[in-house]
PABAKE-594704 format. One line per 5 residues: number of its first residue (from 0); for each residue y negated, x, z negated of N, C-alpha, C. Coordinates in steps of 0.001 Angstrom, whole numbers. Each point is the difference from the previous one (the first is absolute). Example, Ala and Ser with C-alpha at 12.3 -4.5 7.8 and 13.67 -1.06 7.14 Angstrom:
% PABAKE-594704
0) 5690:13190:-7800:-1190:-890:0:-1200:900:0 ~ -1050:-350:720:-1190:820:-60:-1090:-770:-730
END
This chain:
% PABAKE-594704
0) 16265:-6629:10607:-871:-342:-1095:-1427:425:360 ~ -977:-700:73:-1463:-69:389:-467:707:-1565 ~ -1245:992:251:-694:-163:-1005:-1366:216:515 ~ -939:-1330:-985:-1005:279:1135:-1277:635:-946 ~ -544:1103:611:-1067:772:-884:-1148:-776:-199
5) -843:260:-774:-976:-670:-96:-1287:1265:-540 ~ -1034:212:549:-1098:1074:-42:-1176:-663:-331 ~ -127:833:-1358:-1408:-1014:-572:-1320:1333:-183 ~ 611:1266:211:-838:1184:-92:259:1007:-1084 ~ -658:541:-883:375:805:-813:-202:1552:687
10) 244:1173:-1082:504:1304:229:515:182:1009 ~ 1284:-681:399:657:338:976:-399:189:1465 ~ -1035:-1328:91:-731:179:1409:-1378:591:60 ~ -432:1013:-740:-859:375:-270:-240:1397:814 ~ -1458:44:305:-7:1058:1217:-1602:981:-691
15) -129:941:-151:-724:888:-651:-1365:515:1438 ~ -1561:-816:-626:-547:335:939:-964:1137:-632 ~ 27:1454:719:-416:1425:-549:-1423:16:-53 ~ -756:-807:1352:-1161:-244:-137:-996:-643:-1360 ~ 828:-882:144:43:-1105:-1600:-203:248:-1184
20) 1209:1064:397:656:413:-1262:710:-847:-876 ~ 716:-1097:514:739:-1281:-507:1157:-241:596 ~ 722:-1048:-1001:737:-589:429:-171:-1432:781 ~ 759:-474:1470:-500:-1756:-145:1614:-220:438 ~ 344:-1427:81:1594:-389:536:-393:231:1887
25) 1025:442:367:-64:272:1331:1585:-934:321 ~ 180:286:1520:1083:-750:191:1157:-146:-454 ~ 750:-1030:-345:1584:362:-551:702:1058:340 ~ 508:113:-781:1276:1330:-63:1282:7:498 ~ 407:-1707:-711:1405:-602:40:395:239:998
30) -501:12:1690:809:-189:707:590:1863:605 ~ -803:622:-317:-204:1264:-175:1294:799:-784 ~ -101:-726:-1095:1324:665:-1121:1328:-674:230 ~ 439:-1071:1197:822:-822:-148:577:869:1751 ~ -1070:328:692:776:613:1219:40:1477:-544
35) -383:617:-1191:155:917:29:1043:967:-983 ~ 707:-1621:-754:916:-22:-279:1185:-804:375 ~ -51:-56:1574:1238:-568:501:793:-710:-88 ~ -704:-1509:-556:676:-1263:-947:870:-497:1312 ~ 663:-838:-555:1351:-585:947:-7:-1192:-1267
40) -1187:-620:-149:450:-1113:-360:-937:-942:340 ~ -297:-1443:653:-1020:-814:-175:-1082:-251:-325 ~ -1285:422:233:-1351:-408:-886:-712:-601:1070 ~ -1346:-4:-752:-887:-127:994:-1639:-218:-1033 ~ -666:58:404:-1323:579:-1223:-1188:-866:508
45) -502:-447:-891:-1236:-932:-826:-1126:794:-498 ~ -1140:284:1255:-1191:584:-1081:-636:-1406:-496 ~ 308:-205:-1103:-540:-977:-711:-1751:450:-506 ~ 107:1211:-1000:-1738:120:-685:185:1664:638 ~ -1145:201:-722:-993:1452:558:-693:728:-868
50) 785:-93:-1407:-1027:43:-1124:159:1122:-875 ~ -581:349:-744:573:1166:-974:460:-992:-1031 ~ 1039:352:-960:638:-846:-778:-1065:-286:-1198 ~ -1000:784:-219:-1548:-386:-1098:-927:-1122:366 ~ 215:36:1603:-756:-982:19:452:-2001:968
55) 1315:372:-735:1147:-1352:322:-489:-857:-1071 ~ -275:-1322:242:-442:-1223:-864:740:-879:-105 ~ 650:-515:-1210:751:-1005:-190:241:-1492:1505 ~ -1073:327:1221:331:-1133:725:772:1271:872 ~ -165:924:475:941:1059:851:1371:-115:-795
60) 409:78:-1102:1217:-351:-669:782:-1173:170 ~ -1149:-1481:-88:609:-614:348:-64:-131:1803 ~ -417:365:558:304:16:1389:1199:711:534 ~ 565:1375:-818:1012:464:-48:1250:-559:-234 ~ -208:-833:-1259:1182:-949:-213:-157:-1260:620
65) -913:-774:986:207:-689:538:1221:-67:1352 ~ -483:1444:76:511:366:1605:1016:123:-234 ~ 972:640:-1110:1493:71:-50:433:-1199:-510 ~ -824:-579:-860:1173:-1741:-51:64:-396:1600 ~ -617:191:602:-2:-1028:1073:546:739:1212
70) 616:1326:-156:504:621:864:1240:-299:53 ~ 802:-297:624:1339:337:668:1106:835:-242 ~ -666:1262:-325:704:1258:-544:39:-133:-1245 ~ 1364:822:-611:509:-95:-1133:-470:1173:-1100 ~ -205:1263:1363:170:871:-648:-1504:895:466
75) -786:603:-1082:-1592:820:381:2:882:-62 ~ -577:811:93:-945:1298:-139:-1036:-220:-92 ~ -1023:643:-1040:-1159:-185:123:-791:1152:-991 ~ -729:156:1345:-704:1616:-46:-1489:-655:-750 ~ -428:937:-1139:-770:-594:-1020:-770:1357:-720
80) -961:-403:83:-521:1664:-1176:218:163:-1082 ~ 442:887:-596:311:362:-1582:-677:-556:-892 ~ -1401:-262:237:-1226:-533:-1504:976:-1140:-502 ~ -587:-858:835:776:-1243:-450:1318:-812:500 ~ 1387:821:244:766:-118:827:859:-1187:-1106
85) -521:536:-1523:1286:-948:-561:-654:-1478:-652 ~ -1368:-353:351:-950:-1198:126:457:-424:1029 ~ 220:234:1253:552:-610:1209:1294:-731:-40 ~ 785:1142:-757:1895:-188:-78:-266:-1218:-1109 ~ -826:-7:-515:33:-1216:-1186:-312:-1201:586
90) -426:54:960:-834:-1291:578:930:-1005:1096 ~ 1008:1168:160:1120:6:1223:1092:-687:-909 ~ 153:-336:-1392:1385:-301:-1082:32:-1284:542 ~ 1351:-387:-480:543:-1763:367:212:-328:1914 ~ -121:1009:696:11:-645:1165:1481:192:628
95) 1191:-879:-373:1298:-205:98:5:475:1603 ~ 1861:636:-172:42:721:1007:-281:711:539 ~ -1248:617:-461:-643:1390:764:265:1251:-507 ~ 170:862:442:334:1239:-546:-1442:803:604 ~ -671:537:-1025:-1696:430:340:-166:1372:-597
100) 47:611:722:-194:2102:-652:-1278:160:499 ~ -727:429:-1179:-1802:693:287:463:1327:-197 ~ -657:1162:1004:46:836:320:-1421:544:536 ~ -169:1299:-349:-1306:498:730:-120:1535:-349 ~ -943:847:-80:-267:1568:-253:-625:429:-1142
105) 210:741:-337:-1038:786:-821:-675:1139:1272 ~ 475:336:623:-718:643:1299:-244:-553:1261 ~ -836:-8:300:-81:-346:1751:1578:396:816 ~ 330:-1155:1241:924:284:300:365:888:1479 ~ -1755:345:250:-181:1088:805:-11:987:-392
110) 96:449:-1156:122:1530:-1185:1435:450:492 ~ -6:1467:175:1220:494:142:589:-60:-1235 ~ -908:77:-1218:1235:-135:-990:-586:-1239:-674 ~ 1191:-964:240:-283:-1697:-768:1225:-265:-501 ~ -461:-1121:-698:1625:-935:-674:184:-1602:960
115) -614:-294:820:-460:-658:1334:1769:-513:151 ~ 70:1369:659:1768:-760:783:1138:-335:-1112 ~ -359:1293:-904:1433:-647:-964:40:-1198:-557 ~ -1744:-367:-573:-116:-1168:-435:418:-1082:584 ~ -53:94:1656:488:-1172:904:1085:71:282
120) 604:784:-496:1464:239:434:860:-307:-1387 ~ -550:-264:-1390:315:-382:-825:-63:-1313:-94 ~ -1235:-1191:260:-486:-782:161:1435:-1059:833 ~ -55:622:1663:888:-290:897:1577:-419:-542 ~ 322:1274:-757:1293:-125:-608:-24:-1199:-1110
125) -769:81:-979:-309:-1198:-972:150:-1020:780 ~ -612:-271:1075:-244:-1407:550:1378:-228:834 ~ 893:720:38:1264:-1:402:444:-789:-1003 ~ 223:817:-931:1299:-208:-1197:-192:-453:-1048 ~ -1232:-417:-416:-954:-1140:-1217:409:-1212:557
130) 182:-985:-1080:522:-1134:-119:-1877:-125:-51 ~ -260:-1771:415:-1045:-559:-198:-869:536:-1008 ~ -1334:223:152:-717:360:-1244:-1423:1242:502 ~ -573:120:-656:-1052:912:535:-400:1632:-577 ~ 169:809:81:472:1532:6:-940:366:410
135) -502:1740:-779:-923:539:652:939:1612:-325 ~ -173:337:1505:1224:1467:266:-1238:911:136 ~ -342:1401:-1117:-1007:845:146:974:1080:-776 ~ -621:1322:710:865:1223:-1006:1464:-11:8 ~ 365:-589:1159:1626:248:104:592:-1374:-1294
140) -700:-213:-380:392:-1145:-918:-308:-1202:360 ~ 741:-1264:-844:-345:-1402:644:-72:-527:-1026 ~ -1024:-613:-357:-611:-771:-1396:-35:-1680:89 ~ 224:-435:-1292:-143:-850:130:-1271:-776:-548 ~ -749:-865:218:-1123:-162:409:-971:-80:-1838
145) 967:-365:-429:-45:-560:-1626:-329:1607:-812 ~ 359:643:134:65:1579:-402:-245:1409:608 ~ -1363:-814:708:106:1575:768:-2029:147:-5 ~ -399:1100:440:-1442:188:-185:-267:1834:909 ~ -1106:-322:225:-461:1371:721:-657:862:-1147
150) 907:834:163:-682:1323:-1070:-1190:554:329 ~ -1231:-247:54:-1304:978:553:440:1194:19 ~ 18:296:-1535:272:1492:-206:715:979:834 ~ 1256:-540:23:1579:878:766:-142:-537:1661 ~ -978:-730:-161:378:-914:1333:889:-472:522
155) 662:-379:-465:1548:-624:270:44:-1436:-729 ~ 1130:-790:307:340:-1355:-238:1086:257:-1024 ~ 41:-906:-1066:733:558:-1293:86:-1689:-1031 ~ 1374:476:-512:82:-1520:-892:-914:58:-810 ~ 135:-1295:-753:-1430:-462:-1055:295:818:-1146
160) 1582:-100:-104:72:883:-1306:173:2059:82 ~ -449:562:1192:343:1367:75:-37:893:-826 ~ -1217:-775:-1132:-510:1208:-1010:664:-524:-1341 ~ 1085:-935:255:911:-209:-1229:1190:809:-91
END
């Protein structure tokens, strides 16, 4: 079973310059967290964008979902920044047959302490065992695209209804 990643930027590939004193996207991660978690299964990875997820524009979205209708593969990954990860997953709905997990950090995935690998390792598994449809795996959890939102506050990813 192929799954093929797809890297559009975000947190995850994000590299901290001290001089700066900033953040900018530096090189992917994916291939980084995938030998360094010892997969034994099929991929192969797509730097598609380079962007922080604030400043992704409805044509980067649809360029995103262009590329998986017309891909081959059934099954994605796709590494995405938290801002607007579930504007993306929305943009990605209706595309039959695909099974599509957005995934990305709340920390850099050069930080010794991140949510980087589990997230991709949650993501990975989703894109295993999800029937067709588009999923976003953050916080050890896997949401579905209709009910889910980034908490500023807690910083975490959380259903629409949490505070019911």
């Amino acid at each position: 079973m192929l799954i093929r990643f797809i890297t559009t930027g975000g947190t995850i590939d994000k590299i901290y310059f001290d001089d700066l004193s900033q953040y900018e996207i530096g090189e992917s991660q994916i291939q980084h967290i995938l030998h360094e978690g010892l997969v034994a299964f099929d991929y192969d990875v797509e730097p598609l964008l380079h962007k922080d997820s604030l400043e992704m524009t409805d044509e980067d979205r649809q360029l995103l979902r262009d590329f998986i209708a017309n891909d081959s593969a059934e099954r994605f990954v796709v590494t995405h920044g938290t801002d607007t990860m579930p504007d993306a997953a929305e943009a990605l709905l209706g595309l039959e047959g695909k099974t599509i997990v957005l995934t990305g950090a709340l920390t850099p995935a050069r930080f010794k302490q991140t949510d980087a690998m589990f997230n991709v390792g949650m993501a990975v598994a989703t894109a295993q065992v999800a029937p067709p449809g588009v999923y976003i795996a953050m916080n050890g959890r896997v949401f579905a695209i209709d009910n889910v939102r980034k908490n500023l506050e807690r910083n975490c990813f959380e259903t629409l209804d949490a505070d019911a």
